[in-house]
C-alpha positions as CSV (number, residue, x, y, z in Angstrom):
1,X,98.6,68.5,119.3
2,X,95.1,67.6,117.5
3,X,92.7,69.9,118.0
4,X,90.0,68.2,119.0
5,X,92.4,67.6,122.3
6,X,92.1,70.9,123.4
7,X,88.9,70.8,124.6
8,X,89.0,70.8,128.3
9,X,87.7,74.3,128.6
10,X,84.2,74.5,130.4
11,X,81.7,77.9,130.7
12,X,81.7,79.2,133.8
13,X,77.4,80.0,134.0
14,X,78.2,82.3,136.7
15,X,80.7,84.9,134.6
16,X,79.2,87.7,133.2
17,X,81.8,87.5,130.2
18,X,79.5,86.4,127.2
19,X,79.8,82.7,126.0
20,X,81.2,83.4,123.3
21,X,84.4,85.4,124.4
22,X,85.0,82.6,127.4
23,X,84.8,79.8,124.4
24,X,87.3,82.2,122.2
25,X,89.4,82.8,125.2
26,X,90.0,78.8,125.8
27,X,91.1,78.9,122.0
28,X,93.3,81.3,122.4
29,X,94.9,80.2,125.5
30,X,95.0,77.3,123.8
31,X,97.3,78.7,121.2
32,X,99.1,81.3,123.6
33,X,100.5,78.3,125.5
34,X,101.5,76.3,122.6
35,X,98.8,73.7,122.7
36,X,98.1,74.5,119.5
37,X,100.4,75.5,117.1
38,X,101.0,77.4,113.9
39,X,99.1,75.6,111.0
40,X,97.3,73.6,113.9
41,X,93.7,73.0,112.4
42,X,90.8,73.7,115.4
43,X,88.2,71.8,116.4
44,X,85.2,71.9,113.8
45,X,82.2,74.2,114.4
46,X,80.2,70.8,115.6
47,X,82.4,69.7,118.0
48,X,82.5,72.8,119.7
49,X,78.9,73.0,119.6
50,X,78.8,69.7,121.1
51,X,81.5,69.9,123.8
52,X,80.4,73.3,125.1
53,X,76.0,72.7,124.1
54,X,75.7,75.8,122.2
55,X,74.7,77.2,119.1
56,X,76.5,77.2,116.1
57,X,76.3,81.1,115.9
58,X,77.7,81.3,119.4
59,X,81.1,79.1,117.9
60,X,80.8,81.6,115.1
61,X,81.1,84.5,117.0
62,X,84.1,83.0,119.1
63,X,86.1,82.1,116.0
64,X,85.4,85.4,114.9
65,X,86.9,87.1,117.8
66,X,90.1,85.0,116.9
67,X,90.0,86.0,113.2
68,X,89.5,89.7,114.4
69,X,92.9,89.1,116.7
70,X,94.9,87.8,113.7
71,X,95.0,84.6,115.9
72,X,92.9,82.2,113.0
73,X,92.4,81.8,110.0
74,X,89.2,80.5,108.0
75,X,90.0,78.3,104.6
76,X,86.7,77.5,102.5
77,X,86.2,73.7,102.7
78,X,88.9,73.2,105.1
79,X,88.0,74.9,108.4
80,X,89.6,77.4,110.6
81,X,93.5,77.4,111.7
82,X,96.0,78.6,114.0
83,X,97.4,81.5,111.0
84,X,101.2,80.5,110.6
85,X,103.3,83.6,111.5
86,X,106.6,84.3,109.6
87,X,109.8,84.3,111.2
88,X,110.0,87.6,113.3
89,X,112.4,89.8,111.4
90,X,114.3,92.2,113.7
91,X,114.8,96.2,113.0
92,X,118.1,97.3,114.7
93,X,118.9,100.8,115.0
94,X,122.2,100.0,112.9
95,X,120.9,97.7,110.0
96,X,121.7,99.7,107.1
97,X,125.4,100.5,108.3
98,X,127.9,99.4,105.4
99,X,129.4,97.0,107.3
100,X,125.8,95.0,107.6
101,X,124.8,94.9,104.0
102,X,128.6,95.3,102.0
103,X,128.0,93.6,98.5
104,X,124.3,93.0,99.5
105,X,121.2,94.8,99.2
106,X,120.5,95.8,103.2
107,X,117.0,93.1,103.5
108,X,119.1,89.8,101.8
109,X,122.3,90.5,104.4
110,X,120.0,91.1,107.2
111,X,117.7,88.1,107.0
112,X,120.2,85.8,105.7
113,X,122.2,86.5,108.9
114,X,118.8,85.8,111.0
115,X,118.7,81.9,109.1
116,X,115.6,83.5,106.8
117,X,115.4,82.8,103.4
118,X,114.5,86.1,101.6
119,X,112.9,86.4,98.1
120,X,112.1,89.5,96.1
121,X,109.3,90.0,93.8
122,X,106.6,92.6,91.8
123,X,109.6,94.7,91.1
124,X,108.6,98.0,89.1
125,X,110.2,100.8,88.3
126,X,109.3,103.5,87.0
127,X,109.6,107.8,86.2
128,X,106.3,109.4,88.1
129,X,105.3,112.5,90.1
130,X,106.7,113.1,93.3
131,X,104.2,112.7,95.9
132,X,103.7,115.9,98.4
133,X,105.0,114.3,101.7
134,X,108.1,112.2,99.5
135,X,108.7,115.8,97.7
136,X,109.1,117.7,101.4
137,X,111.3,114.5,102.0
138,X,113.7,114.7,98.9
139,X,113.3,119.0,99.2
140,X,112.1,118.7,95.3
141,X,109.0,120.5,93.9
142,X,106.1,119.2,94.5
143,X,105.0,117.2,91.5
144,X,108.4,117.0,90.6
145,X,109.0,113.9,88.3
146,X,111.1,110.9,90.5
147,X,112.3,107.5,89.8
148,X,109.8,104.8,91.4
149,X,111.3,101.5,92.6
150,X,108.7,99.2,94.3
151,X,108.6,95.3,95.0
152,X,107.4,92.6,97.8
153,X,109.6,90.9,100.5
154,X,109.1,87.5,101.8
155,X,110.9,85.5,104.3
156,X,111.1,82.1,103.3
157,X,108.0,82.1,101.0
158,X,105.8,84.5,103.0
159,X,105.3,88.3,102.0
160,X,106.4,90.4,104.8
161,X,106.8,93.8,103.6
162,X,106.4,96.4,100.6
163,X,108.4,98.7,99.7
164,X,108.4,101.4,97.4
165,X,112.2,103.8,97.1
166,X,111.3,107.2,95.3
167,X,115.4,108.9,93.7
168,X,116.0,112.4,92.6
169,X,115.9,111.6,88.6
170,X,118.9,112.6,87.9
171,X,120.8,110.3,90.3
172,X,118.5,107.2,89.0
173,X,118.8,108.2,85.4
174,X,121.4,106.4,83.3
175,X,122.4,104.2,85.8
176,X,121.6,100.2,87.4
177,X,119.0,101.8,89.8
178,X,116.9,101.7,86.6
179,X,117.1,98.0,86.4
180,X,115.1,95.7,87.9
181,X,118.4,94.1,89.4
182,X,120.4,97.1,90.4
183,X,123.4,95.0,91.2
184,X,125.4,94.1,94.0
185,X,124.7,96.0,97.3
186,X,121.6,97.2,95.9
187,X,120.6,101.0,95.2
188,X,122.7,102.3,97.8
189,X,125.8,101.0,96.5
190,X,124.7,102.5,93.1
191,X,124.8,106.0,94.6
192,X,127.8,105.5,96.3
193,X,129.2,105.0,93.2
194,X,128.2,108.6,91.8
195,X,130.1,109.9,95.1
196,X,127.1,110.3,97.1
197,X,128.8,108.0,100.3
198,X,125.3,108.2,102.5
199,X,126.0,109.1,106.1
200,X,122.7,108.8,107.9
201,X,119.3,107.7,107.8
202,X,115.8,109.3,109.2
203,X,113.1,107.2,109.9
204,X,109.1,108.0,110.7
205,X,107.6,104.9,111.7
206,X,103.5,104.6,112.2
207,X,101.3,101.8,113.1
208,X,97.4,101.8,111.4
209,X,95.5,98.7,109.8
210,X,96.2,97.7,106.2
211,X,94.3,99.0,103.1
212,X,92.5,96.2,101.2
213,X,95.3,96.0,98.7
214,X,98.1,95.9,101.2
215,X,95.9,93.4,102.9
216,X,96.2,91.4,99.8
217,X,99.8,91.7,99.1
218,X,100.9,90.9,102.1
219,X,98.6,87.8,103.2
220,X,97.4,89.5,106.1
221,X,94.1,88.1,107.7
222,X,91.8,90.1,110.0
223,X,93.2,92.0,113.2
224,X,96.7,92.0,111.3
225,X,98.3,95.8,111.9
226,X,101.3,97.0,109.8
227,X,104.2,99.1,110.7
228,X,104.6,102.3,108.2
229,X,108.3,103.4,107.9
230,X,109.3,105.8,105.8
231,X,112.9,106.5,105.7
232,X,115.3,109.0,104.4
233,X,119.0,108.4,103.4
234,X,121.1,111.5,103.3
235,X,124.6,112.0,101.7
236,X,127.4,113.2,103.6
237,X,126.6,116.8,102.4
238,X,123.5,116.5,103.4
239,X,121.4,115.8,100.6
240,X,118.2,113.4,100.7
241,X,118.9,110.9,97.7
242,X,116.4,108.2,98.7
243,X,113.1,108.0,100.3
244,X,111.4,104.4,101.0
245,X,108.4,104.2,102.5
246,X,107.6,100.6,103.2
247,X,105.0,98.8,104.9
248,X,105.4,95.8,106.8
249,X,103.3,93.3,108.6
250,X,103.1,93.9,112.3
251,X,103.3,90.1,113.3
252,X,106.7,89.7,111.4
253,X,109.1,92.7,112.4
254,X,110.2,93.5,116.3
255,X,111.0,97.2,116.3
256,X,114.8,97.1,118.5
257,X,116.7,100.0,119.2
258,X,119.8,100.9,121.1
259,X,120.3,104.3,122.1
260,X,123.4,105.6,123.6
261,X,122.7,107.4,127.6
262,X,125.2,109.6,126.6
């Protein structure tokens, strides 16, 4: 639907909600129901100004509320528009079991079984200090030199998450995990290979707003959250050989766990 169609909305003079919030709250109803869509382009600043016979700060201050949400985004020249939301990537309780990601790297099997086209990109890697939170994680010294592996997600063309794996040296060393391709299945099959079958995974997951640069990274407007998860994969002895801490835009993941009642 064209923007300009979605102005039915009329101010209610006897609310004590400020103009501005009842002109955002038509807009986002407006999206909310559909009416307009991802990519959808809003009406301009004038024509709210006209349809609704106020100022142009007042529409400022409305689209801003939007922007604030995550709901809108501005584009220089172009004007303001519904922000297009990647698809919704789902985080089951059981996505990195082996049988999910066998001869795949655990994000390609998973969103190529949800229809999503995944791409991988900024890869790095490289030998650094541990820092103090991963070094409690891995039980290694603090400072403790590690091998750094960290890259960008998308799903089909839009960044999504970042992720950044920190390995005991001496398991990374030598080996594909130093490559920027580490092979088929990904690191984990490389330290399956040394004998180190993993047997579970711990996960911390926290919600804040973005840092400038992840802001950047990840295409996230104003009023976009992320989700922090950091997760540890242990051996089947017991040993910590991997800790990732990602972060991932909150408007493309749906955190979905099963847990057993018994």
């Amino acid at each position: 639907m064209a923007g300009d169609e979605i102005l039915v909305g009329q101010l209610d003079p006897a609310s004590d909600r400020a103009v501005f919030r009842q002109i955002a709250d038509h807009l986002r109803d407006a999206i909310e129901r559909g009416r307009l869509s991802p990519g959808d382009k809003l009406p301009s600043e004038a024509k709210l100004m006209d349809h609704y016979a106020v100022a142009r700060m007042t529409v400022r201050n409305a689209i801003q509320e939007l922007q604030t949400e995550g709901l809108v985004v501005s584009e220089h020249g172009r004007g303001v528009f519904v922000r297009p939301r990647p698809p919704v990537k789902r985080l089951a309780s059981d996505r990195f079991a082996r049988r999910h990601r066998e001869g795949k790297a655990a994000f390609i099997a998973e969103s190529e079984a949800a229809g999503a086209a995944p791409t991988v990109d900024m890869i790095q890697v490289t030998e650094a200090a541990a820092p103090a939170d991963i070094a409690e994680r891995l039980k290694v010294d603090p400072g403790e030199v590690v091998v750094v592996r960290s890259r960008r997600y998308s799903l089909d063309g839009r960044p999504v998450e970042t992720a950044t794996s920190y390995i005991p040296a001496e398991l990374a060393r030598g080996t594909q995990i130093m490559d920027a391709n580490p092979g088929p299945g990904g690191i984990y099959a490389r330290l399956e290979e040394q004998g180190h079958t993993l047997e579970r995974f711990v996960e911390d997951v926290f919600t804040r707003m973005p840092t400038r640069e992840q802001a950047r990274l990840l295409l996230l407007g104003p009023g976009i959250p992320v989700f922090r998860l950091v997760r540890t994969a242990f051996d089947v002895k017991g040993r910590a050989v991997e800790v990732c801490d990602t972060v991932m835009s909150g408007d493309a993941y749906q955190l979905s766990y099963e847990l057993p009642a018994h």
